[in-house]
C-alpha positions in Angstrom: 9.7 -13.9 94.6 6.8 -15.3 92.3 5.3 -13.5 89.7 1.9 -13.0 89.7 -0.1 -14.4 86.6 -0.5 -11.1 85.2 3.3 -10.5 85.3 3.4 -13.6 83.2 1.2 -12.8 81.1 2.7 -9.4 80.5 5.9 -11.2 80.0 4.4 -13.7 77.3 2.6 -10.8 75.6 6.2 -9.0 75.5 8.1 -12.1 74.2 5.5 -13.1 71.6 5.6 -9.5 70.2 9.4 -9.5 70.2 9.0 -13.3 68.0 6.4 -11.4 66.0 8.8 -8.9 65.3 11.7 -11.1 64.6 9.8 -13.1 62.1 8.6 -9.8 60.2 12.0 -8.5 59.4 13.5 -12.2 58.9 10.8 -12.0 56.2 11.7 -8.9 54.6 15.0 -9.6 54.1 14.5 -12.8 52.7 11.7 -10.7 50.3 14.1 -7.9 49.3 17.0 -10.3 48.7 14.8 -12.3 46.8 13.8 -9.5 44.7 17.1 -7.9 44.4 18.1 -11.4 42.6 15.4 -11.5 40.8 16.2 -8.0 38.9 19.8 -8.8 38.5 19.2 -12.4 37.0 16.7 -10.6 34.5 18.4 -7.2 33.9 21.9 -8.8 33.4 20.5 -11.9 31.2 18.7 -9.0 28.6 18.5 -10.6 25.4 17.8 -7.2 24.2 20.4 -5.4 26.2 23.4 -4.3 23.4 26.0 -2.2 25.4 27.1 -1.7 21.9 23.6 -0.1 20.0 22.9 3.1 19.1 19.8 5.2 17.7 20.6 3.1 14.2 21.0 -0.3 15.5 18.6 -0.5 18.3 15.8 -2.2 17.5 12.3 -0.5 19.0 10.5 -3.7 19.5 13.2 -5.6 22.0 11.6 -2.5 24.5 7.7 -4.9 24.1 8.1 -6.6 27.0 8.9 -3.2 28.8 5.0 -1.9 27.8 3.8 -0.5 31.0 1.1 2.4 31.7 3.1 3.7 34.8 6.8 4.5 35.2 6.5 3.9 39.4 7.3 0.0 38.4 11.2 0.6 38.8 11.9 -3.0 37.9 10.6 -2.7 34.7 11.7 0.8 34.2 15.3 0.2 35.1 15.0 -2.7 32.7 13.7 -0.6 29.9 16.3 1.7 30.4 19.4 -1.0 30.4 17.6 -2.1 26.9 18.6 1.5 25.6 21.9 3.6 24.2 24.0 5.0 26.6 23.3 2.2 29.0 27.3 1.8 29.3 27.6 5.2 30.5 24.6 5.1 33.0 26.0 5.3 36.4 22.6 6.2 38.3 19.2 5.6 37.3 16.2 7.1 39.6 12.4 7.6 38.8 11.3 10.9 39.8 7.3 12.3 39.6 6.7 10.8 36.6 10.1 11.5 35.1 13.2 8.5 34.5 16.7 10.9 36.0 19.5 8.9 34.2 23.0 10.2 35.5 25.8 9.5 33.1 29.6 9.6 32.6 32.4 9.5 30.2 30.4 10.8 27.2 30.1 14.9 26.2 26.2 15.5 26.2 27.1 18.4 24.1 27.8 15.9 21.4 25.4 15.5 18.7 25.5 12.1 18.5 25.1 11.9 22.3 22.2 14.2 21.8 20.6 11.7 19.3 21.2 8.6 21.5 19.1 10.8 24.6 16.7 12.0 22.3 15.8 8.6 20.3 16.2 6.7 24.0 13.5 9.3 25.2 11.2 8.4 22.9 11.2 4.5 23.1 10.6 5.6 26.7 7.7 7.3 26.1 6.3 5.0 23.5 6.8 2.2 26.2 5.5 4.0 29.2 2.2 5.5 29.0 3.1 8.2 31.9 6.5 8.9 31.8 6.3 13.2 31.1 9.9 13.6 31.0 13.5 11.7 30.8 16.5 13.9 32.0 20.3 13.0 31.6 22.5 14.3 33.9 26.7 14.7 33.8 28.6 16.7 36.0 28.4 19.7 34.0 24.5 19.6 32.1 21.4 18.6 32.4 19.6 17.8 29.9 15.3 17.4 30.1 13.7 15.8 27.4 10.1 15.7 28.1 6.8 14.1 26.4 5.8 17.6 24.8 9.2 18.2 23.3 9.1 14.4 21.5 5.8 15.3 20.6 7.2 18.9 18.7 10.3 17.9 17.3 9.8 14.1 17.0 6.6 14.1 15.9 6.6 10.3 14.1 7.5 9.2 17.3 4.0 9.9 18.8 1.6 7.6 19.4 4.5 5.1 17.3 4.1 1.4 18.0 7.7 0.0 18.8 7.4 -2.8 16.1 6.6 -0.1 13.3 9.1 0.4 10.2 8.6 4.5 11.0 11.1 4.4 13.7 13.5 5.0 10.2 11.5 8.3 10.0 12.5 9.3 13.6 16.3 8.6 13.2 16.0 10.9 10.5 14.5 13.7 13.1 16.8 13.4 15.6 19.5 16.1 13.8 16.8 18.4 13.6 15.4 18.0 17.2 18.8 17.9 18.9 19.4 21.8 17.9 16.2 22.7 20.2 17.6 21.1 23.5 18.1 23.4 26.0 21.1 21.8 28.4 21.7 23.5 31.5 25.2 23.2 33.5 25.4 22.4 36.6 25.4 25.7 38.5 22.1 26.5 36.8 23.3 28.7 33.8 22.0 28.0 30.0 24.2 26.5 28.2 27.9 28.2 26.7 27.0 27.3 23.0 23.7 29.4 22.7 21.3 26.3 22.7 18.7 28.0 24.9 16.5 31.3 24.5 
């Protein structure tokens, strides 16, 4: 039985879609891979990147090229971040509203010195990312929110600081005094054991 030219035309019109189709995913692959490549050739090559530094060694102005004014460009945010103390303990990173969720392990957040790694990391964040409000770490047992308004209270140098100034000194020396006002919270919601909160 012949098909009618319409049928054929139907038929073309079906095929051509199904090429169409094809072509479009073909090229998204080939995009994300490309992209996916492209962050781990630039995140892993970091010449900034010390799994090694701390809130004394780290130097503010390796996080320049990281200047952005919104935290939604996850390339760039995840690369900030890798840049930062702690990064060797970062098992998850995630943007959230216009918040950086880092999930960690193998380290006590409790820890003062693990309080002044979050709290100095926080700020480069927020002195590199004009609208990141907040930067939370997260272990299996706290949670720990460090948002623009508590920099700006008990890190006050740190406001408004440009990441090549000598006054990041003055904020290392803050970072005792600001870790006794965070609040963590453990994981089944409760304030924290040691009294930190209200």
């Amino acid at each position: 039985m012949a098909r009618t030219p319409a049928q054929k035309r139907a038929r073309t019109a079906s095929n051509n879609r199904i090429i169409l189709i094809m072509t479009m995913l073909t090229l998204f692959l080939i995009a994300g891979f490309l992209v996916g490549a492209w962050i781990n050739e630039n995140s892993g090559s970091s010449e900034s990147s010390d799994p090694a530094a701390s809130y004394i060694t780290h130097d503010p102005a390796s996080a320049q090229p990281y200047v952005a004014p919104f935290v939604g460009d996850q390339a760039n945010t995840f690369g900030l971040m890798q840049t930062l103390p702690l990064t060797q303990h970062t098992t998850y990173l995630a943007i959230v509203d216009q918040g950086v969720r880092v999930t960690v392990s193998g380290i006590d957040l409790l820890a003062d010195e693990t309080q002044y790694e979050m709290l100095y990391s926080a700020a480069i964040v927020m002195a590199t990312i004009d609208d990141v409000q907040a930067v939370t770490y997260v272990d299996a047992s706290y949670e720990i929110v460090i948002t623009r308004e508590f920099i700006e209270q008990y890190v006050p140098t740190a406001h408004g600081l440009p990441l090549d100034s000598p006054q990041w000194d003055d904020v290392r020396e803050e970072l005792p005094i600001a870790a006794d006002h965070l609040e963590p919270v453990s994981s089944d919601g409760q304030a924290d054991p040691l009294g930190n909160t209200e």
